[in-house]
C-alpha positions as CSV (number, residue, x, y, z in Angstrom):
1,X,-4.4,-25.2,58.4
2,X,-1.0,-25.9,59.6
3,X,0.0,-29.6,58.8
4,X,-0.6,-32.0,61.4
5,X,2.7,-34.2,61.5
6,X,4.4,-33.0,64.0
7,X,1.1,-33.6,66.2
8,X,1.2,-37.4,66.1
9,X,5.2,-39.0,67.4
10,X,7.9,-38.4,66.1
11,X,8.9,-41.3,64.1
12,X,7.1,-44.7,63.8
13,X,8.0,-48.1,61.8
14,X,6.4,-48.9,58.3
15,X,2.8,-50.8,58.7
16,X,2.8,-49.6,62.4
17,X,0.1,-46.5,63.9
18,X,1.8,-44.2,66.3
19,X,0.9,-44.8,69.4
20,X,-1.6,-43.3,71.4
21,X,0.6,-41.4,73.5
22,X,2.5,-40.1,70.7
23,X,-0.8,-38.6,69.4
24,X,-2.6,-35.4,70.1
25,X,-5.9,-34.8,68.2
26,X,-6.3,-30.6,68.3
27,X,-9.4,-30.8,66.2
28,X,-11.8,-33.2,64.5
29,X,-10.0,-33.3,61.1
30,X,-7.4,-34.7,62.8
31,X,-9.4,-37.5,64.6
32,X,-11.2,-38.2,61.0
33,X,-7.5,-37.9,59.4
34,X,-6.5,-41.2,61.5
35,X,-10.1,-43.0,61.4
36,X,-9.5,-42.9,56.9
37,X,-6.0,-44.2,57.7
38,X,-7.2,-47.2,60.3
39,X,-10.3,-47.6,57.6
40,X,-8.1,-47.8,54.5
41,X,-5.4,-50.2,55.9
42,X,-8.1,-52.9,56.8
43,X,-9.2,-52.6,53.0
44,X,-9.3,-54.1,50.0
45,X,-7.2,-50.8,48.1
46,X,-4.3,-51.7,50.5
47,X,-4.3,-55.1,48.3
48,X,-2.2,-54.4,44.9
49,X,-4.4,-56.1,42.9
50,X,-7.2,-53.5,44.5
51,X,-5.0,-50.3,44.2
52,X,-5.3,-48.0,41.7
53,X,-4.7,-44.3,41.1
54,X,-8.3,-43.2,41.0
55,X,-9.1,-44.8,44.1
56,X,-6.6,-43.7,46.2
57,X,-7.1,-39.9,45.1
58,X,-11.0,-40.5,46.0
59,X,-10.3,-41.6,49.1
60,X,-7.6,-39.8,50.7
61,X,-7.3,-36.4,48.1
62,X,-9.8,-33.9,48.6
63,X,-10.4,-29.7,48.0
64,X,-10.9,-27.2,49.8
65,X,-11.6,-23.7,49.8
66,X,-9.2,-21.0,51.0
67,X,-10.1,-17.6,49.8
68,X,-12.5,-18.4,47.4
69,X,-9.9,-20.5,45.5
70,X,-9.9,-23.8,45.5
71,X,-7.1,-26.2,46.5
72,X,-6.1,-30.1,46.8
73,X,-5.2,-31.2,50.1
74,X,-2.6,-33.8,50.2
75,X,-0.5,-35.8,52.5
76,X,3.6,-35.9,51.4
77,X,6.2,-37.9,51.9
78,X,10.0,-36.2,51.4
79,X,12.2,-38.6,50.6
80,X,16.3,-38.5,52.2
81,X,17.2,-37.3,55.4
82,X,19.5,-34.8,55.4
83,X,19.7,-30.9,55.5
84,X,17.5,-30.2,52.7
85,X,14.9,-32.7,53.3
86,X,14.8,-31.4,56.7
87,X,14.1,-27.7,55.3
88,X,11.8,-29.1,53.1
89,X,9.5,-30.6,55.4
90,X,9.5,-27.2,57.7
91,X,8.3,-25.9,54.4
92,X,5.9,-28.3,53.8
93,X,4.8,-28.2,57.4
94,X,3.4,-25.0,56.8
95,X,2.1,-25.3,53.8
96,X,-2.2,-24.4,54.3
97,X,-3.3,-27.3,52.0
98,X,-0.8,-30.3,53.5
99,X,-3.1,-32.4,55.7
100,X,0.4,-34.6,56.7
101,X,4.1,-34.7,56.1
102,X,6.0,-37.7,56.5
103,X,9.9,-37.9,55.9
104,X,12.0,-41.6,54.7
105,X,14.7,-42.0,56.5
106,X,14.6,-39.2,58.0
107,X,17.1,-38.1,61.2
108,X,16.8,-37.0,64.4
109,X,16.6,-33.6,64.3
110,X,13.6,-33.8,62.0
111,X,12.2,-36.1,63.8
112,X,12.5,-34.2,67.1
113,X,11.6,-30.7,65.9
114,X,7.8,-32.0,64.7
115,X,8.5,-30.8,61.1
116,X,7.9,-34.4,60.2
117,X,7.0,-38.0,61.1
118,X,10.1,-40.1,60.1
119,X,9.8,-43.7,58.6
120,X,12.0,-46.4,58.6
121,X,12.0,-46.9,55.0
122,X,14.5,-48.1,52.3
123,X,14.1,-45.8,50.2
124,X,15.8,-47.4,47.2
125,X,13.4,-50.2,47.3
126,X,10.6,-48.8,45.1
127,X,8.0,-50.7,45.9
128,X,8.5,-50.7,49.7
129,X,8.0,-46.5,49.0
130,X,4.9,-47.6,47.0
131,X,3.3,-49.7,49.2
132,X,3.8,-47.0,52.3
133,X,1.8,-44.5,50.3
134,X,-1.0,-46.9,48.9
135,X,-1.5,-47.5,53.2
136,X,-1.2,-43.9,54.5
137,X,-2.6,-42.0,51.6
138,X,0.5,-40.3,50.5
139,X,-1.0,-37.6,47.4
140,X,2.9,-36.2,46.5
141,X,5.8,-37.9,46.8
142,X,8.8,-35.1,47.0
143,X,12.1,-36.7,46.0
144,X,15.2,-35.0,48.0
145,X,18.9,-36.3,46.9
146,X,19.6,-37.5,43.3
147,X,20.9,-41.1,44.2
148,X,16.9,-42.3,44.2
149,X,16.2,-40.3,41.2
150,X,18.9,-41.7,39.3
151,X,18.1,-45.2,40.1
152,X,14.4,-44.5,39.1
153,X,12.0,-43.4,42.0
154,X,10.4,-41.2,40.1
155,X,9.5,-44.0,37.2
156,X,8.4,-46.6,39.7
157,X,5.6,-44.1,41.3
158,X,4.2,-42.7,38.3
159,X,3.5,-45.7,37.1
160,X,1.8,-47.0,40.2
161,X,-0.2,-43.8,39.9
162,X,1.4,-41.4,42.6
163,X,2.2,-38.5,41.9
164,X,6.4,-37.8,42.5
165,X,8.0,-34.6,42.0
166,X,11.5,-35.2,40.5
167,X,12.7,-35.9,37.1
168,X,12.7,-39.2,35.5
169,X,16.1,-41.5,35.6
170,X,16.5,-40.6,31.9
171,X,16.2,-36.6,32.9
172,X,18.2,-36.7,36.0
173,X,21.3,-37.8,34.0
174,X,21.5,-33.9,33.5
175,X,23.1,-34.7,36.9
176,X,24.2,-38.4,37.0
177,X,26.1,-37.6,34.0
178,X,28.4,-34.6,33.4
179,X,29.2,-35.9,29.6
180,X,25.6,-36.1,29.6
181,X,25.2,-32.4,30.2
182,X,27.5,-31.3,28.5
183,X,26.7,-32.7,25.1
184,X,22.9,-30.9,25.8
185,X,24.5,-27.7,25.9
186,X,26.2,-28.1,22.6
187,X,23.4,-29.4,21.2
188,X,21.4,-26.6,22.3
189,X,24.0,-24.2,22.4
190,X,23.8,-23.3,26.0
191,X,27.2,-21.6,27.1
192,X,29.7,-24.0,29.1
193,X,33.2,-24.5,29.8
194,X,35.4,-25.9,26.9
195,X,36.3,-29.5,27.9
196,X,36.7,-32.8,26.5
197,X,35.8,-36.7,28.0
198,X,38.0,-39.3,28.3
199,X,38.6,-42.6,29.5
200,X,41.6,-43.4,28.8
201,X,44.4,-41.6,31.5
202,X,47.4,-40.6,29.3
203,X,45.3,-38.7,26.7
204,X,43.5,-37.0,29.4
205,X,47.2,-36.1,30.7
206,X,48.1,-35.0,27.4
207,X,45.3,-33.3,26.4
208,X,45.5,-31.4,29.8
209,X,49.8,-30.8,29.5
210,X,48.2,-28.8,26.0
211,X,45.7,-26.4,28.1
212,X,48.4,-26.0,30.9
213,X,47.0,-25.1,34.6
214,X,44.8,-24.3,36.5
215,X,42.1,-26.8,35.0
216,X,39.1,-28.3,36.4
217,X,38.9,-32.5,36.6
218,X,35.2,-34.1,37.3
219,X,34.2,-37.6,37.7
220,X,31.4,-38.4,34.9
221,X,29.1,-40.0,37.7
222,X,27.6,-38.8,40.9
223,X,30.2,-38.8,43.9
224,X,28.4,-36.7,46.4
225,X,29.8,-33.7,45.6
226,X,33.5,-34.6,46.2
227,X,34.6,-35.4,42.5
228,X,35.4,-32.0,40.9
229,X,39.4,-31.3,41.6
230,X,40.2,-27.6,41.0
231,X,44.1,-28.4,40.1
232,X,45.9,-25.0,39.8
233,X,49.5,-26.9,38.6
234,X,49.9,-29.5,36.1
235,X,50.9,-32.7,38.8
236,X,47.8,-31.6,40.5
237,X,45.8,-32.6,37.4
238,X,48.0,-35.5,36.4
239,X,47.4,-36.5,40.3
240,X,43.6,-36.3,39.9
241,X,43.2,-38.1,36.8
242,X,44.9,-40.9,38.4
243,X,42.8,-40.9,41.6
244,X,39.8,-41.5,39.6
245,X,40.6,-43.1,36.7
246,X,43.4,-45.4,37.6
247,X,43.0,-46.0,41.2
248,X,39.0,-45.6,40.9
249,X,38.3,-43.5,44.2
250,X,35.1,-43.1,43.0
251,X,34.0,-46.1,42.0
252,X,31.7,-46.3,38.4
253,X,31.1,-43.0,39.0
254,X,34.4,-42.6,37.8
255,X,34.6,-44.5,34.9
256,X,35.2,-41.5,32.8
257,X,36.1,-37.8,33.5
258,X,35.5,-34.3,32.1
259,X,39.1,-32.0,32.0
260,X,37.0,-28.7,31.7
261,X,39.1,-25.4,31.5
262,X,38.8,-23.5,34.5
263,X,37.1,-20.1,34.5
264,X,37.9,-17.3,36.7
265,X,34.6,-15.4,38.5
266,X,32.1,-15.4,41.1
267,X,29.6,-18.8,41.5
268,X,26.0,-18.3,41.8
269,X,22.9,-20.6,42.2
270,X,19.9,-20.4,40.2
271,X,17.0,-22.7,41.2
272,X,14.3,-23.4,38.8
273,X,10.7,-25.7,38.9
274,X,10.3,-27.1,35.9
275,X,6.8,-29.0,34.6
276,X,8.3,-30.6,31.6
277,X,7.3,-27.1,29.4
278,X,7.0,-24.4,31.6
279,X,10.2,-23.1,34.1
280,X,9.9,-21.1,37.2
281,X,12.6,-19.3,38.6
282,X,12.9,-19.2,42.6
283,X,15.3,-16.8,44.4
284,X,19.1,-16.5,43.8
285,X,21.5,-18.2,46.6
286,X,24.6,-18.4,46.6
287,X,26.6,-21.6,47.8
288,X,30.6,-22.0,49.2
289,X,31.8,-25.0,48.3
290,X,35.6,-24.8,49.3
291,X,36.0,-26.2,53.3
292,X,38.2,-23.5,54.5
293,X,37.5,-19.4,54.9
294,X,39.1,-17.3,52.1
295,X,37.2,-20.3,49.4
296,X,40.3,-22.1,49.9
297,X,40.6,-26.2,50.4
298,X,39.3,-29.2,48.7
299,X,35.5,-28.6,47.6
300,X,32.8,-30.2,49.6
301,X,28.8,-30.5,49.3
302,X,28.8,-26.9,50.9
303,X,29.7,-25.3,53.6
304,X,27.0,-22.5,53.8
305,X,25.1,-20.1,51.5
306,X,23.3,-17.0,51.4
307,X,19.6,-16.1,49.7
308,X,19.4,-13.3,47.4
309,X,22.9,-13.7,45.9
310,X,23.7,-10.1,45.2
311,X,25.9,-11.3,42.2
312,X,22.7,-12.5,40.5
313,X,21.2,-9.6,39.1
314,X,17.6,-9.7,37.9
315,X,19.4,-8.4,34.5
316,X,21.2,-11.9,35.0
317,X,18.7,-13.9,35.9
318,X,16.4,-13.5,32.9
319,X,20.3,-14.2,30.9
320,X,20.2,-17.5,33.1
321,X,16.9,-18.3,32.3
322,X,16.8,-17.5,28.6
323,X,20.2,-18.4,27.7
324,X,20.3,-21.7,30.0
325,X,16.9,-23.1,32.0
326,X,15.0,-22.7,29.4
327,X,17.4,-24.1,26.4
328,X,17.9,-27.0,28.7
329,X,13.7,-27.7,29.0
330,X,13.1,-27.7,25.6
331,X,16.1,-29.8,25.0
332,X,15.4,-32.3,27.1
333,X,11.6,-32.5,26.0
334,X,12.8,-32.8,22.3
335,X,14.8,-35.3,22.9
336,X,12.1,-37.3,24.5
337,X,12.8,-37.1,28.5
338,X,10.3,-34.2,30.0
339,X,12.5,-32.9,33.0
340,X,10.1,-32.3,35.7
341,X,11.2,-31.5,38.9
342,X,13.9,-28.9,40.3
343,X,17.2,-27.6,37.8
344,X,19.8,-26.3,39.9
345,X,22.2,-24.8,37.9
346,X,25.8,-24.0,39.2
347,X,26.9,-21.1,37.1
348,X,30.1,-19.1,37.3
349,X,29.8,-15.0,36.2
350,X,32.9,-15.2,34.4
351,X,35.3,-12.3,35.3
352,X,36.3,-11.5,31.8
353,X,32.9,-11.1,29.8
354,X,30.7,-10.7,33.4
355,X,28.5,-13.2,31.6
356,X,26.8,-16.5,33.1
357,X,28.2,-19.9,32.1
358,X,26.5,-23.4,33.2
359,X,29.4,-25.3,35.8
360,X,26.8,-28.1,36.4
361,X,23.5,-29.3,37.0
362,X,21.7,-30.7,40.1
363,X,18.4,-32.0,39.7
364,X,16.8,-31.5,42.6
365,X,17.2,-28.6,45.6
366,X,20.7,-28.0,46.4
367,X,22.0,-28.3,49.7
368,X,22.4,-25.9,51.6
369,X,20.7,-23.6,49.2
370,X,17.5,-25.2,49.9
371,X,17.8,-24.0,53.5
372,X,17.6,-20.6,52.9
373,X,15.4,-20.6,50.5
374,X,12.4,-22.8,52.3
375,X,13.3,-20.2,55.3
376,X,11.8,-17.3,53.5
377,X,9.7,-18.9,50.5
378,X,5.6,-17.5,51.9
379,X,3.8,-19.4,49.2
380,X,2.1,-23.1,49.8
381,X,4.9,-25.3,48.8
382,X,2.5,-28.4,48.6
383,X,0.5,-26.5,45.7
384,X,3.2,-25.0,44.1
385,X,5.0,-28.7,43.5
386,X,1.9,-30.2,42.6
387,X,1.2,-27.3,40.0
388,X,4.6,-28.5,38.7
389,X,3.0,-32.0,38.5
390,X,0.3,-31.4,37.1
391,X,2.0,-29.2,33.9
392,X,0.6,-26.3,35.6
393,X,3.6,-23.4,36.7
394,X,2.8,-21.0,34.0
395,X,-0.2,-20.3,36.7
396,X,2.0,-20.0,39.5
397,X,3.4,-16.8,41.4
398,X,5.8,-17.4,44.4
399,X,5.9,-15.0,47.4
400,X,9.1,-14.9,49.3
401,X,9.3,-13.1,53.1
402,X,11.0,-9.7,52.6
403,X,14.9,-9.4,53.4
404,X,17.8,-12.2,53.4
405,X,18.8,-15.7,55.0
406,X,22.2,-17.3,55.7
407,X,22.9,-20.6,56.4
408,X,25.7,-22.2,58.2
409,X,27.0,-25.7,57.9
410,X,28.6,-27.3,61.3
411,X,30.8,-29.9,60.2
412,X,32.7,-32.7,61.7
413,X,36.7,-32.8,62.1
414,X,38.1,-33.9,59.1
415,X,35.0,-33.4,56.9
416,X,35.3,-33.7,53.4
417,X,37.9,-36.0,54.5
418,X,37.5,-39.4,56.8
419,X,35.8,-37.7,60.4
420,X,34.8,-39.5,63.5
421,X,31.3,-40.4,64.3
422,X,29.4,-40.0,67.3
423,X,30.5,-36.7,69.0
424,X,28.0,-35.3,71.2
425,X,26.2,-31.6,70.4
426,X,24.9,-29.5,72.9
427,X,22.8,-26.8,73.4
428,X,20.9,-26.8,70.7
429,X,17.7,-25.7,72.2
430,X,19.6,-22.4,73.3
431,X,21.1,-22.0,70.2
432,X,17.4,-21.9,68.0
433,X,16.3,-18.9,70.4
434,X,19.7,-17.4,70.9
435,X,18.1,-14.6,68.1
436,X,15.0,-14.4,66.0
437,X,14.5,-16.2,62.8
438,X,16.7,-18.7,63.6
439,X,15.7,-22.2,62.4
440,X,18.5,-25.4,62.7
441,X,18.1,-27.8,60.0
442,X,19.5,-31.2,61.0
443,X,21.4,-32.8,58.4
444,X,23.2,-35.8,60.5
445,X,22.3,-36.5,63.5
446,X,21.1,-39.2,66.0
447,X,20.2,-39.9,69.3
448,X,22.3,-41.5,72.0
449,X,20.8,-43.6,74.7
450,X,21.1,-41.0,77.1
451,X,18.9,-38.2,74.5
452,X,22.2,-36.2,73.8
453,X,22.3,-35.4,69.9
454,X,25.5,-36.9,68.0
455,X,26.8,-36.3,65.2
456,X,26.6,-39.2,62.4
457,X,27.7,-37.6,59.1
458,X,30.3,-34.7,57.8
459,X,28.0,-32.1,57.0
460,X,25.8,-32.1,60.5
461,X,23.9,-28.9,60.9
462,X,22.7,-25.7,59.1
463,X,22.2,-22.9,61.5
464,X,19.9,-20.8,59.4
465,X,18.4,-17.3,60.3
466,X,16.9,-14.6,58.6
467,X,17.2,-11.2,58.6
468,X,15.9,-7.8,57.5
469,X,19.3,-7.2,54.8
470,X,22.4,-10.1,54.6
471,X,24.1,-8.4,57.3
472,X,21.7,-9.1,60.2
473,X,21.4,-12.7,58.6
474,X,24.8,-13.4,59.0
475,X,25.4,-11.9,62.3
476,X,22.0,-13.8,63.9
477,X,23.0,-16.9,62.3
478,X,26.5,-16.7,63.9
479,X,25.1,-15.9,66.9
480,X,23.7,-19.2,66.8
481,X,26.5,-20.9,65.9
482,X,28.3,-19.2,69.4
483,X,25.9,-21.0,71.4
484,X,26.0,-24.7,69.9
485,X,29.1,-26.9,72.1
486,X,30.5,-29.2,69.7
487,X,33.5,-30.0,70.7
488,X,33.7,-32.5,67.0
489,X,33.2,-30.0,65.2
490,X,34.0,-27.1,62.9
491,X,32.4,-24.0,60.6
492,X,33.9,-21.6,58.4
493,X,33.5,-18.1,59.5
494,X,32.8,-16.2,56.9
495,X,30.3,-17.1,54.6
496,X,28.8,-14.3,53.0
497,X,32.3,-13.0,52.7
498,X,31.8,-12.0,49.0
499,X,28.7,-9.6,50.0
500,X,29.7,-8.4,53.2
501,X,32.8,-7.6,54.7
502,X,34.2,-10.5,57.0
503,X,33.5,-10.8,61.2
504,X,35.9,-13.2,62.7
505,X,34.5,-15.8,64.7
506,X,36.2,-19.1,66.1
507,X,35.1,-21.9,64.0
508,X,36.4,-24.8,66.4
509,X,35.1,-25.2,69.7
């Protein structure tokens, strides 16, 4: 059964029912759905001192059938509101055994499109999240963006009882620390760029005048994808060093940096599920971080991606997964902090041995990998990520839809720079049927008073289509693009360009 969200408003404040006119009940599970939620917030369980995890699971968690094989049903609530988190709960929407999906914050777009109910939610307030899915039955609570993780989501659900899939705050320093991660692949002797940690500016400078240029210069902390400089000359990397650790751009994040040396090849991006034992591999994607065609620019959180990265052989993947995913899970459970949850590792096929090397870890779905991956992932994502919660992958076998998918990211002017806010997108209805298998993920957006979509953030859409091979991919999903009047914004045109050969298309409008 096809999840119910979309069926009952769009968005709706915490404690509050959606109103009746907001609601259409299509069959009786859906009238009985919202008769247990109007029965379980007059009762006691709602109370704290009432709650517990067995009670909730009886009354709101039950099986069914489908096949023969039996299944959990569960409501979810996706935490962020971006991109991913919007492809996520398209995935999730369809999903046979999710009875509900619900989305904190939330946008717009998501909120508009039905592929989830959006709640006005802080989600780094732990037991506000808590208390929403004591009252509306949440079963699975999926964690988007690493700021929550870090700060210890995850931690604060399990031990109320609910089940959250994401690592721990002690696992998702893989991410929230790069000395962190690096000192787990010399542990575990997982291969890596040289580099050495500093905190102190002129031995970093020195240190870096001894490797000569170009050479890489991170931030330790997270900083949203902005704090890895690529410096190909020596005063560009004397330069960065000082951004971050004498003028602190990047706040605590950038209390410390990693000068890494800088390795020549082709990025590729390997998403695993990990249970805390067990890893399993999902398809290849491949991300484009630089803002301008040609990979050229300062970096950014992405500005499109494509899924199956031809670079990523399956010869390579099984390297990346014995060599690197699964080093990195048995690491991190002997030293005491089961990772369960998503490793995204950013690898670089280095041109000289044609051999993987970890760049860095994300710990949860990458974005906008995540896009084209939910696009054409066939299997029930709701019982695949509980499987993952429960300890139980080495049972699971993903299907994926035949052929490719492309994403591109519609940015605002100025993006990963400062960008004005509030520019009004049109035609975006046109755009979604302007071919088939397009799907727009919204990744900042709002609502004027008039209805008109605006843009609130730098990254602001993933135009995302399928397609039976990469080419047809790329040429529906800039169809897409064609059709979308954004006057604020901008794209690059040729994503894919390592794996096809490039079509010119305007990127300003």
């Amino acid at each position: 059964m096809a999840c119910i969200s979309h069926n009952f408003g769009a968005s709706m404040k915490l404690g509050r029912l959606p109103v009746a006119s907001q609601r259409q009940f299509p069959n009786k599970f859906c009238q009985r759905f919202f008769q247990q939620l109007r029965n379980f917030r007059s009762s006691k369980f709602c109370d704290s001192q009432y709650y517990s995890h067995s009670n909730r699971h009886r009354i709101f968690n039950s099986v069914s059938s489908v096949n023969g094989v039996s299944e959990e049903r569960v409501s979810v609530l996706v935490i962020g509101g971006g991109g991913r988190e919007h492809s996520l709960c398209y995935a999730l929407k369809r999903s046979h055994s999710c009875d509900a999906v619900f989305c904190a914050p939330g946008n717009a777009g998501i909120s508009n499109s039905g592929d989830a109910t959006c709640i006005d939610l802080d989600i780094f307030d732990s037991s506000a999240v808590i208390d929403f899915c004591c009252k509306w039955g949440v079963g699975l609570v999926v964690v988007g963006p690493e700021a929550p993780l870090v700060a210890g989501l995850t931690n604060d659900l399990l031990k109320a009882g609910i089940r959250a899939f994401g690592p721990s705050s002690e696992a998702a320093a893989l991410e929230g620390s790069k000395n962190f991660m690096k000192s787990i692949c010399d542990k575990y002797g997982i291969p890596t760029a040289k580099y050495e940690t500093f905190t102190d500016p002129l031995a970093a400078k020195k240190y870096i005048k001894e490797q000569g240029a170009p050479i890489v210069v991170k931030a330790d902390g997270l900083a949203a994808g902005k704090g890895v400089i690529v410096a190909t000359t020596l005063q560009e990397a004397f330069e960065a060093v000082d951004t971050i650790l004498v003028n602190g751009s990047f706040g605590k994040a950038g209390s410390s940096i990693i000068v890494e040396e800088f390795l020549e090849g082709e990025e590729a991006s390997l998403f695993a599920l990990v249970d805390g034992e067990n890893a399993l591999a999902l398809e290849s994607a491949q991300d484009h971080k630089r803002v301008n065609d040609g990979d050229t620019g300062p970096n950014t959180g992405g500005m499109g991606a494509y899924c199956p990265a031809p670079v990523l052989t399956q010869e390579l993947q099984s390297q990346v997964m014995s060599s690197i995913i699964l080093p990195t899970v048995k690491g991190m459970s002997k030293e005491g902090c089961k990772f369960v949850g998503v490793l995204y590792a950013g690898l670089m096929i280095e041109k000289k041995s044609g051999l993987p090397k970890l760049i860095e870890y994300n710990v949860r779905f990458g974005d906008p990998e995540c896009q084209v991956l939910m696009v054409r992932l066939e299997s029930d994502l709701a019982q695949v990520l509980l499987a993952a919660c429960k300890g139980e992958l080495n049972s699971v076998t993903l299907e994926w839809a035949p052929g490719s998918a492309m994403v591109v990211v519609m940015a605002s002017n100025g993006y990963p720079g400062s960008y004005v806010k509030g520019t009004e997108i049109q035609n975006l209805e046109e755009a979604e049927v302007a071919a088939p298998g397009v799907k727009i993920f919204h990744a900042g957006t709002a609502v004027d008073a008039d209805g008109n979509y605006i843009a609130t953030g730098g990254r602001v859409l993933g135009v995302t289509a399928k397609g039976k091979d990469l080419e047809e991919a790329r040429d529906r999903a800039y169809r897409a693009v064609e059709e979308i009047k954004w006057e604020g914004g901008f794209h690059r045109s040729d994503i894919g360009w390592r794996a096809l050969p490039v079509k010119q298309t305007s990127s300003k409008w």
